[in-house]
N, C-alpha and C positions, 0 to 999 in steps of 0.2 A: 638511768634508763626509764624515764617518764616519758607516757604513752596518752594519748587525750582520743576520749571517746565524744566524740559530736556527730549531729544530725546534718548535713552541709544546706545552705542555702540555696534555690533553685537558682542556676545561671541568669543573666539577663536576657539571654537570646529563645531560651523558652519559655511559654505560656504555661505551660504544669507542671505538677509536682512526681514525674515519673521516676528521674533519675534523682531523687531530694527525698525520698522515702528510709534509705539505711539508714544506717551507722555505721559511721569508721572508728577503727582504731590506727591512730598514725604517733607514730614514736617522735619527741621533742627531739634536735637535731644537738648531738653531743660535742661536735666541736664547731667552728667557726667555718662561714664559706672563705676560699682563697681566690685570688684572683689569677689567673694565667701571666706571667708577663707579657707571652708574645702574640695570643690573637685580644688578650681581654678576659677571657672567658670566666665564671665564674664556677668552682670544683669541688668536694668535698671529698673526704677519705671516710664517712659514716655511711655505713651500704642498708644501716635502718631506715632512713630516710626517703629511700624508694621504696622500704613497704608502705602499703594500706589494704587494711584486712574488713571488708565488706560483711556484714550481720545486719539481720532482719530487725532483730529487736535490740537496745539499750540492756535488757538482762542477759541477753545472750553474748556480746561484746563484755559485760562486767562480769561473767560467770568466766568466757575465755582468760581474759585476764590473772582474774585471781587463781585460774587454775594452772597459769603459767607461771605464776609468780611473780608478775610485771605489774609495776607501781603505776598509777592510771587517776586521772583524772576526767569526769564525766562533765560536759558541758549541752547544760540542757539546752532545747531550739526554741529563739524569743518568736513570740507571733506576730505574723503580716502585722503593718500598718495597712486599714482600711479607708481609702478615702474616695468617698462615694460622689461622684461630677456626670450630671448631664452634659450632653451637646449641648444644651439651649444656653449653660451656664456662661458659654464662648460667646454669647451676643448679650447679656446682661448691662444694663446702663452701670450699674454701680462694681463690672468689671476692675478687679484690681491689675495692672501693666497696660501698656502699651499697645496701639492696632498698629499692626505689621502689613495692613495688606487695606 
């Protein structure tokens, strides 16, 4: 019963970091997924694997933890790549690809 505490990544479809601010605690999945024969579908018989336990801080997930007694691994959050592009850069002679338009 290994549990991983990370900070999640902000989705693609939003601009900030509202919902990217916790920490989760989600427990590693104990047995294998199975497959349905008759629609496909895929199933499991682990019912830890629908928790995730929402905490403000990294101490406060690691304090829950150990005071549960639940082996846990903390995975820190890597930072943004920044890459800083003017508009004008789109008309630059020494543009690197192809004009589309």
């Amino acid at each position: 019963m290994l549990a991983r505490i990370y900070q999640p990544a902000k989705t693609a479809t939003q601009s900030g970091r509202a919902n990217a601010q916790d920490w989760l605690l989600e427990f590693e999945p104990e047995t294998a997924r199975s497959i349905d024969p008759l629609m496909g579908w895929t199933s499991s018989t682990d019912m830890k694997g629908q928790l995730r336990l929402k905490f403000a801080t990294r101490e406060e997930a690691v304090a829950y933890a150990e005071r549960h007694g639940i082996a846990f691994q903390v995975f820190e959050p890597q930072p943004p790549k920044r890459t800083i592009k003017a508009y004008a850069d789109n008309f630059k002679f020494t543009r690197k690809g192809l004009w589309t338009h």
